[in-house]
Biopython code that builds the backbone (N, CA, C, O; Angstrom):
import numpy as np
from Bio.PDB.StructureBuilder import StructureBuilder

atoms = [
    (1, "UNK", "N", (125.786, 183.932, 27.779)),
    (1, "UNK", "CA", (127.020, 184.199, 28.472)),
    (1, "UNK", "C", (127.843, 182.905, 28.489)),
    (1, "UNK", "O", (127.456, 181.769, 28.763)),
    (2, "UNK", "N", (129.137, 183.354, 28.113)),
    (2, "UNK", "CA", (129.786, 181.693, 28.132)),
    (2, "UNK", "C", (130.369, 181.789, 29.534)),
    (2, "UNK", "O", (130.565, 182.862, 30.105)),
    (3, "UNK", "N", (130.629, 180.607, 30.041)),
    (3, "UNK", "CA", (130.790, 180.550, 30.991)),
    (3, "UNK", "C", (132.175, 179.441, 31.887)),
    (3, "UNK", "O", (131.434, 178.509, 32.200)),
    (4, "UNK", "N", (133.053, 179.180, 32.225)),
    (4, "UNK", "CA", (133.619, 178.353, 32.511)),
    (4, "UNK", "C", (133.968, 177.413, 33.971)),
    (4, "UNK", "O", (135.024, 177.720, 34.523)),
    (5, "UNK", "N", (133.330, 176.551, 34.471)),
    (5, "UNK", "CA", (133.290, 175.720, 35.274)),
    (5, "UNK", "C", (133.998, 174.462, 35.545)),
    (5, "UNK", "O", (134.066, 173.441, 34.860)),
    (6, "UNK", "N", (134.512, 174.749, 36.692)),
    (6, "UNK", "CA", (135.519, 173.363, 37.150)),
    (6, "UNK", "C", (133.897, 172.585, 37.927)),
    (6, "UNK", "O", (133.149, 173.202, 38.686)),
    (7, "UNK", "N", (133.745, 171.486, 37.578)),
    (7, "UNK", "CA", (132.863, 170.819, 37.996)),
    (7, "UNK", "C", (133.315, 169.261, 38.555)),
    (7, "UNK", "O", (133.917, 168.681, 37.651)),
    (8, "UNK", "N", (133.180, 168.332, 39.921)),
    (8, "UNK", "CA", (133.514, 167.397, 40.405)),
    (8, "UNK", "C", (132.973, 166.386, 38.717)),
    (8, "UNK", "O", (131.856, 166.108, 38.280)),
    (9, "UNK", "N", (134.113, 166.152, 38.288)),
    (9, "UNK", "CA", (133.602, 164.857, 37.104)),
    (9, "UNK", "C", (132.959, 163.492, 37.511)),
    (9, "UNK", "O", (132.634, 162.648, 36.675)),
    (10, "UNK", "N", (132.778, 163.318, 39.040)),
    (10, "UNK", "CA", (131.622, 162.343, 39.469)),
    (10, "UNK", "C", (130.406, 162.888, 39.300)),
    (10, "UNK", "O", (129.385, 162.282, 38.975)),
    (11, "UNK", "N", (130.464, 163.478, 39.414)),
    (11, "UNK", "CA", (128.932, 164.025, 40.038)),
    (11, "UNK", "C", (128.604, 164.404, 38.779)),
    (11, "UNK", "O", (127.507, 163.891, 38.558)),
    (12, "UNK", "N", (129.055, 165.193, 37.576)),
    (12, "UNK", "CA", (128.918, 165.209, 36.180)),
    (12, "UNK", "C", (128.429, 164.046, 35.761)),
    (12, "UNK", "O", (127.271, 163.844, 35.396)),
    (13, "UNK", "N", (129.544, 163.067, 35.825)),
    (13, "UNK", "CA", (129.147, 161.883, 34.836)),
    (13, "UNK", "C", (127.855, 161.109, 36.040)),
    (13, "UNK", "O", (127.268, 160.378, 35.242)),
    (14, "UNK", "N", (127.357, 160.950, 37.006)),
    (14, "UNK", "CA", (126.128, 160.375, 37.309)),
    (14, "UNK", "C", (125.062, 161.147, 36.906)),
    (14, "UNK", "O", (124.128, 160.651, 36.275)),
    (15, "UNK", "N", (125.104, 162.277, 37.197)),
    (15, "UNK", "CA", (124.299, 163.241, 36.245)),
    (15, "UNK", "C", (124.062, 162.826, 34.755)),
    (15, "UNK", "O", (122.962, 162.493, 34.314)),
    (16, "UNK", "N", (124.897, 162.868, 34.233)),
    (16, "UNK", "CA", (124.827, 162.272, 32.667)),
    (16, "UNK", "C", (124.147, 160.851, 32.383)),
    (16, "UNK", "O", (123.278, 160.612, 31.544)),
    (17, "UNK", "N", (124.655, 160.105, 33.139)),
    (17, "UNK", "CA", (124.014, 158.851, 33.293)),
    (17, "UNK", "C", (122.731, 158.490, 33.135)),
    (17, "UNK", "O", (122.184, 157.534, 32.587)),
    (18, "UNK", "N", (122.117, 160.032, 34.087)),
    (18, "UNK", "CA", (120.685, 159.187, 34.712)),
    (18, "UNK", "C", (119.851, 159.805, 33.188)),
    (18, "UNK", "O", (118.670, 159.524, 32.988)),
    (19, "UNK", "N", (120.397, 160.381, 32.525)),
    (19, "UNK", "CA", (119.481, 161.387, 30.964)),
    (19, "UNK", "C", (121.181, 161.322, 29.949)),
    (19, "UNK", "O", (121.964, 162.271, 29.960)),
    (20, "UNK", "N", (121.398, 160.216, 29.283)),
    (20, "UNK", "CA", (122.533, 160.595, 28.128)),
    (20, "UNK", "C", (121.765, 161.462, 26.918)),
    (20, "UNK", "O", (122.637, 161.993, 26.231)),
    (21, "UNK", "N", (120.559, 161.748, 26.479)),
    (21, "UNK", "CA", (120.405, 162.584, 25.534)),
    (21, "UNK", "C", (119.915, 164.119, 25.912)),
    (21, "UNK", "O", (119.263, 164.755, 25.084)),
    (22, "UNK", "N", (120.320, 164.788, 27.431)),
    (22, "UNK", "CA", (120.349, 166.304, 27.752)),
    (22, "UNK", "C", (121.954, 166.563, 27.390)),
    (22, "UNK", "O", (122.712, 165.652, 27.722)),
    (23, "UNK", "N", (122.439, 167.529, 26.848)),
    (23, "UNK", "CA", (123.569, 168.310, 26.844)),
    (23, "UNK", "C", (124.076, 168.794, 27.817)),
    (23, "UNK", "O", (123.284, 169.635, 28.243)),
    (24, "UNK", "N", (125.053, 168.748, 28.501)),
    (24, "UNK", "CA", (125.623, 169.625, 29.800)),
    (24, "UNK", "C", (125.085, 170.870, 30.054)),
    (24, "UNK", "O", (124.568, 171.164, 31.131)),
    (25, "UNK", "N", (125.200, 171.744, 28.944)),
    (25, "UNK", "CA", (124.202, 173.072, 29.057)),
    (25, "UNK", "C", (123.373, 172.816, 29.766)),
    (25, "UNK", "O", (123.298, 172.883, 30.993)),
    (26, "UNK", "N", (122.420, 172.379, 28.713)),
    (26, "UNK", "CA", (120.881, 172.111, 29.571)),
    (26, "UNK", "C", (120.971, 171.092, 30.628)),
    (26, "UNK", "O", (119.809, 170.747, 30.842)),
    (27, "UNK", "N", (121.640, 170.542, 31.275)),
    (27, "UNK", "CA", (121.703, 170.144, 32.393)),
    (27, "UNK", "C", (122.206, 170.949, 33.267)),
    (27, "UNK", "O", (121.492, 171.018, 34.267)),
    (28, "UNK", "N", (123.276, 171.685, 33.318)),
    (28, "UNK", "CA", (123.339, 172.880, 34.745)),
    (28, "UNK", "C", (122.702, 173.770, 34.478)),
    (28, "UNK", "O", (123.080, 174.774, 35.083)),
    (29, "UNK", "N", (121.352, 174.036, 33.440)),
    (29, "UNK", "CA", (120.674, 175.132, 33.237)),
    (29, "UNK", "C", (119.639, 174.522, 34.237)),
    (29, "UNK", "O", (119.029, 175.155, 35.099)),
    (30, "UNK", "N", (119.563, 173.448, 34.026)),
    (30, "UNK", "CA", (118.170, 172.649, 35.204)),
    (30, "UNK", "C", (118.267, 172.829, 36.123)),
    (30, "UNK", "O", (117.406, 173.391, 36.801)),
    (31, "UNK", "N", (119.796, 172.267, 36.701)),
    (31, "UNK", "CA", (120.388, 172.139, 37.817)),
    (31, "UNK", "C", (120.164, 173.894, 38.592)),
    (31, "UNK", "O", (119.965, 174.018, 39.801)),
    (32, "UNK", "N", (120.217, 174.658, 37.987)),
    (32, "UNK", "CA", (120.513, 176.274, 38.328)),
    (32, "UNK", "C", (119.169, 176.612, 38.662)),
    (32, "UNK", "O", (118.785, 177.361, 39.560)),
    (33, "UNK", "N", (118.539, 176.005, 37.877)),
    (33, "UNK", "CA", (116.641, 176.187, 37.806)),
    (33, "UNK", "C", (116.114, 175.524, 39.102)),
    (33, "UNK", "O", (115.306, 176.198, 39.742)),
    (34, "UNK", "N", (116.295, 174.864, 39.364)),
    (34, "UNK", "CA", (116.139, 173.849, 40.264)),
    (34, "UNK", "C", (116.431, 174.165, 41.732)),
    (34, "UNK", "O", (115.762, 173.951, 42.743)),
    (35, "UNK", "N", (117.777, 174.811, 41.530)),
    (35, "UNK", "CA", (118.508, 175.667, 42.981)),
    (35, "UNK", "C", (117.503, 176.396, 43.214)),
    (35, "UNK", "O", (116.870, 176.351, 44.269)),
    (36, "UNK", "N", (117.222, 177.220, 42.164)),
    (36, "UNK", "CA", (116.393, 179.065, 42.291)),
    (36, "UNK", "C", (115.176, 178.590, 43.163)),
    (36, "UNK", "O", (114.705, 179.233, 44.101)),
    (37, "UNK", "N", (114.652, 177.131, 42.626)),
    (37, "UNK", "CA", (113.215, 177.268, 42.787)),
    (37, "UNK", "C", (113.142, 177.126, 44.402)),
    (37, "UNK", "O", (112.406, 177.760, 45.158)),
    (38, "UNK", "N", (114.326, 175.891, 44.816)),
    (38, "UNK", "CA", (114.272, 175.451, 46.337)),
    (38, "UNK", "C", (114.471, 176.695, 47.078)),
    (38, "UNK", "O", (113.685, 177.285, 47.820)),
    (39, "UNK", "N", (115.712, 176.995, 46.725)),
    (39, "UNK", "CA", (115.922, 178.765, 47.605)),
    (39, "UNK", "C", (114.891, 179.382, 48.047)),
    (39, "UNK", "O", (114.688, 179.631, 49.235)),
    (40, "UNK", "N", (113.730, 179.846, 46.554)),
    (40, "UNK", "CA", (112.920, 180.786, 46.869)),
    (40, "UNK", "C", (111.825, 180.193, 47.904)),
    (40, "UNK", "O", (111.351, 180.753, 48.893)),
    (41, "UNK", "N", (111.523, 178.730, 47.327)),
    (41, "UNK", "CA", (110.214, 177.726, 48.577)),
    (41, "UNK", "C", (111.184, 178.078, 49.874)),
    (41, "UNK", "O", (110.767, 178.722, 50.837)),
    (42, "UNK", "N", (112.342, 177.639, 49.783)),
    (42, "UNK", "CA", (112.673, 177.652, 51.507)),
    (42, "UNK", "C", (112.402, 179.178, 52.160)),
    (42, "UNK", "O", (111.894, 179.299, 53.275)),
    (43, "UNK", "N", (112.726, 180.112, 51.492)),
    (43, "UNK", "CA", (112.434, 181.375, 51.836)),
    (43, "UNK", "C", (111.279, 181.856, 51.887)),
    (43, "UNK", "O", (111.295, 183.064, 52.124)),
    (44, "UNK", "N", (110.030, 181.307, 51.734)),
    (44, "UNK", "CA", (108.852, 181.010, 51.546)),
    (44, "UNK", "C", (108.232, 181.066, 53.068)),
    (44, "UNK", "O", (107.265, 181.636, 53.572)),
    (45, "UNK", "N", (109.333, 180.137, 53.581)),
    (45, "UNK", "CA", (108.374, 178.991, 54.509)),
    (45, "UNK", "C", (109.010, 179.424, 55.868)),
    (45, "UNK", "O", (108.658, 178.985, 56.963)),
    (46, "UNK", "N", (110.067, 180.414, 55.635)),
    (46, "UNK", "CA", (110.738, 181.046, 56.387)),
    (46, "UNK", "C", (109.558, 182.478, 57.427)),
    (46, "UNK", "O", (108.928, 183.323, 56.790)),
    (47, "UNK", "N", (109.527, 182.432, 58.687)),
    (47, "UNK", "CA", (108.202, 183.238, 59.048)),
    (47, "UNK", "C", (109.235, 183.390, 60.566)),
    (47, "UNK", "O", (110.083, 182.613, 61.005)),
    (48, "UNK", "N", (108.753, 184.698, 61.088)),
    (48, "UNK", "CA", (109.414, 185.324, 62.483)),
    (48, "UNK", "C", (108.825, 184.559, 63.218)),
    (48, "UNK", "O", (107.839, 183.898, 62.894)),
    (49, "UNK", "N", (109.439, 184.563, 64.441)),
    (49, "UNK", "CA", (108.872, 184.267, 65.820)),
    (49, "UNK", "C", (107.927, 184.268, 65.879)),
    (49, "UNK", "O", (107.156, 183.316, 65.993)),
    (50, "UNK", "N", (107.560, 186.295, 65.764)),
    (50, "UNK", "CA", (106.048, 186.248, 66.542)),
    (50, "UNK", "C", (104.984, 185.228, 65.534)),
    (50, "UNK", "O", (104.043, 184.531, 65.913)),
    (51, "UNK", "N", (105.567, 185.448, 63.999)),
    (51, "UNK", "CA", (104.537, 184.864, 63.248)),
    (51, "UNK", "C", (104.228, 183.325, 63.774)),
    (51, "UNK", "O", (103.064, 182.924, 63.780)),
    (52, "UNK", "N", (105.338, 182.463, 64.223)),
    (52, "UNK", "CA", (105.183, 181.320, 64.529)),
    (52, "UNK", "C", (104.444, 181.200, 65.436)),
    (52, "UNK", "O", (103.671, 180.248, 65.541)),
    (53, "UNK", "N", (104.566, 182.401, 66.496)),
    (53, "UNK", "CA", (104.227, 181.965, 68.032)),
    (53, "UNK", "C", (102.349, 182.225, 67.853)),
    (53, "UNK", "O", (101.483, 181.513, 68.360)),
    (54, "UNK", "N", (102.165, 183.284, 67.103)),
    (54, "UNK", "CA", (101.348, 183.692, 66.788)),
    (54, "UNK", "C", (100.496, 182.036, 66.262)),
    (54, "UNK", "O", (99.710, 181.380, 66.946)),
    (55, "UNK", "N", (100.829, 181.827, 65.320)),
    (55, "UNK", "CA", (100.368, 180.343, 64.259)),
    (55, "UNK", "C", (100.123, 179.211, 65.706)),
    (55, "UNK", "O", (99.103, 178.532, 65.831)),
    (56, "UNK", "N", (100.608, 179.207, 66.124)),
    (56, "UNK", "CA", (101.052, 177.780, 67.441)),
    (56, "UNK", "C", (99.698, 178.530, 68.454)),
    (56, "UNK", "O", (98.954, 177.747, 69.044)),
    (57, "UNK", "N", (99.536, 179.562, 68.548)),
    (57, "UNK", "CA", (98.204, 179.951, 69.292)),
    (57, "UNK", "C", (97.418, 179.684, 68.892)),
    (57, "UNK", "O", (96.619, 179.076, 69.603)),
    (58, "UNK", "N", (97.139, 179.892, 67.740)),
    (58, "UNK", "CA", (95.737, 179.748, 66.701)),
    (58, "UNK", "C", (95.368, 178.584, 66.663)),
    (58, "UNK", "O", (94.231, 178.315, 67.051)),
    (59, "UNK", "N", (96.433, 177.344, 66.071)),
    (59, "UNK", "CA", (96.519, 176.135, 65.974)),
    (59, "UNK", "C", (95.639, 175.405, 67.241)),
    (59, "UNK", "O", (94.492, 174.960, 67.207)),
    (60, "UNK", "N", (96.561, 175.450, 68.316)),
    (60, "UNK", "CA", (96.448, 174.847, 69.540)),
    (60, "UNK", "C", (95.430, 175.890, 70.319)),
    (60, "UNK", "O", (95.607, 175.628, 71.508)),
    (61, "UNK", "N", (94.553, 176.836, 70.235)),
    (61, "UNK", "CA", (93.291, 177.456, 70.197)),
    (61, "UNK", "C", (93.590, 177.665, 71.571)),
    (61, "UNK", "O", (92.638, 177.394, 72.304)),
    (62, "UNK", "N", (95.002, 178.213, 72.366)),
    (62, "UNK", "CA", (95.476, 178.190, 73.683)),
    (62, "UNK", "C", (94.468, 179.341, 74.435)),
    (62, "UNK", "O", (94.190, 179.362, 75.634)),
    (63, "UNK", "N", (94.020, 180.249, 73.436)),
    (63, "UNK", "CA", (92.905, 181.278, 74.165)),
    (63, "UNK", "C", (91.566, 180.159, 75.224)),
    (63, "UNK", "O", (91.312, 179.972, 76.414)),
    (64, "UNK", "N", (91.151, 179.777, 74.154)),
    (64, "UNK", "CA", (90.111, 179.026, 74.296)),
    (64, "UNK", "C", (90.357, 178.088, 75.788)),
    (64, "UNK", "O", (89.742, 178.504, 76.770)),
    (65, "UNK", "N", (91.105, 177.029, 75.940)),
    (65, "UNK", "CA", (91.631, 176.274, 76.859)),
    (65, "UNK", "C", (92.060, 177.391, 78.131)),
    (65, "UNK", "O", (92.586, 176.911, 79.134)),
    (66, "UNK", "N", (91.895, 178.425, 78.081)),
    (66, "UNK", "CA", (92.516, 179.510, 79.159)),
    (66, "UNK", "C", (94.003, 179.423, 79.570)),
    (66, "UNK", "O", (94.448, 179.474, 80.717)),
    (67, "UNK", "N", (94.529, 179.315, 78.678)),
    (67, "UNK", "CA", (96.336, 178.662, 78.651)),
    (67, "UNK", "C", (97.195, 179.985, 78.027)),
    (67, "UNK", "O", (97.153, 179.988, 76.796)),
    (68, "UNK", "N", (97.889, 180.997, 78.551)),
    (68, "UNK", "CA", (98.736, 181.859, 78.444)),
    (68, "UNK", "C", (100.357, 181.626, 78.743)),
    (68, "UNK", "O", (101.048, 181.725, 79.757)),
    (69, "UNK", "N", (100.603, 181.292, 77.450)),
    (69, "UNK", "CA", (102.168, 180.969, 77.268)),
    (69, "UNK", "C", (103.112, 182.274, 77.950)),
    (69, "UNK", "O", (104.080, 182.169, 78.704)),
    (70, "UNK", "N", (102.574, 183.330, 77.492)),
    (70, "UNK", "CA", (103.695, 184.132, 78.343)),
    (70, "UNK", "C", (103.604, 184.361, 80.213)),
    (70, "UNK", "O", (104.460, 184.787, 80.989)),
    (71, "UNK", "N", (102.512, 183.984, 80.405)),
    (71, "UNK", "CA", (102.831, 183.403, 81.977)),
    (71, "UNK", "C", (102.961, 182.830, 82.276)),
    (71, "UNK", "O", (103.239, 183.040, 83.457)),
    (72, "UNK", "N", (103.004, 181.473, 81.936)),
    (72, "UNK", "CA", (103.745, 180.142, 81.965)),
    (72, "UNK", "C", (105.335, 180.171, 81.962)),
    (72, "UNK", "O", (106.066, 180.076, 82.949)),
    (73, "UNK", "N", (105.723, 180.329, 80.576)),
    (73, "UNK", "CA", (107.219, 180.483, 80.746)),
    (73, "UNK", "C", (107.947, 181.856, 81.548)),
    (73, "UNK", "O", (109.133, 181.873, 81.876)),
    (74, "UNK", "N", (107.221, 182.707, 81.725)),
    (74, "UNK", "CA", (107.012, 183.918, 82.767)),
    (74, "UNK", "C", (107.810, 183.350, 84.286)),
    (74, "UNK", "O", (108.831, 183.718, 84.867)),
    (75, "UNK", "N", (106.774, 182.278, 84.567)),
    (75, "UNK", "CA", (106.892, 181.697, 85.636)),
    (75, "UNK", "C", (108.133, 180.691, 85.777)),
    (75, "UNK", "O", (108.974, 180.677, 86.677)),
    (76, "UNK", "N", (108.035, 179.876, 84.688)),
    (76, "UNK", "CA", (109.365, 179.157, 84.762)),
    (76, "UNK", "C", (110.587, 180.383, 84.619)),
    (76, "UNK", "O", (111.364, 180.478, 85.569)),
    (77, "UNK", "N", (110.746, 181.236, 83.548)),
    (77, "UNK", "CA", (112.142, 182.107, 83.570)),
    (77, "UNK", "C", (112.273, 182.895, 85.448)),
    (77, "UNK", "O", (113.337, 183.312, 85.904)),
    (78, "UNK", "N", (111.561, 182.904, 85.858)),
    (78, "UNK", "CA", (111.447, 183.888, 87.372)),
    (78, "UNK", "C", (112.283, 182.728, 88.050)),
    (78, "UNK", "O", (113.431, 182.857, 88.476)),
    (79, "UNK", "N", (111.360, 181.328, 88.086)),
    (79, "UNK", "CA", (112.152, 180.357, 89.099)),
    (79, "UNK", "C", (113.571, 180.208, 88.982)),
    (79, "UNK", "O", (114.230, 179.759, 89.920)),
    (80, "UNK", "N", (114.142, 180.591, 87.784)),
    (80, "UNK", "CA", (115.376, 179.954, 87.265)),
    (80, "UNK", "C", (116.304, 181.056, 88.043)),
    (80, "UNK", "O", (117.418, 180.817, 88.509)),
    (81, "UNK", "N", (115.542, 182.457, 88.095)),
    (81, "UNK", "CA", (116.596, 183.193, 89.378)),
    (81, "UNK", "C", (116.092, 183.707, 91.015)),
    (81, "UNK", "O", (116.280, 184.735, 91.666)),
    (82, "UNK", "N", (115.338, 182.363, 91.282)),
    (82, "UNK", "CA", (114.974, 182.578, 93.012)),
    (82, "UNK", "C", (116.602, 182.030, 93.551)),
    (82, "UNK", "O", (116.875, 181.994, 94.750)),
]
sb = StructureBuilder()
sb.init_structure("model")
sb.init_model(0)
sb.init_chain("A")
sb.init_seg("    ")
for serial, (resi, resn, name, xyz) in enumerate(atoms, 1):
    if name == "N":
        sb.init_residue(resn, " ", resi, " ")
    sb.init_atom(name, np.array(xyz, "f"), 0.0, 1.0, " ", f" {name:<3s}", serial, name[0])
structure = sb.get_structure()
């Protein structure tokens, strides 16, 4: 697909700089490659609440210690409307 791009010509030419024998092609083909890969890791690492809250129990073995987060902050959210 051809393609046409206004690109900041700084950021081009340091790019070029750091590799003068890649072609522009294959340099925003990297560059594109490169995006995909971070995107998909960050989306990866991306996990709900409960999953977190869930993980932070396990971790910190809060069963074990007899430590119940939802009556704890239970208790603090109640005080906040005496």
């Amino acid at each position: 697909m051809v393609t046409s791009l206004n690109v900041d010509t700084a950021l081009l030419q340091e790019a070029l700089e750091l590799d003068r024998e890649v072609p522009i092609q294959t340099l925003v083909e990297i560059a594109l490659r490169e995006y995909i890969q971070h995107r998909k890791q960050m989306k990866k690492s991306e996990i709900s609440f409960g999953e977190s809250l869930s993980a932070f129990r396990q971790k910190y073995q809060l069963d074990e210690l007899g430590l119940n987060p939802d009556e704890i902050w239970g208790e603090v959210r109640d005080r906040i409307f005496e």
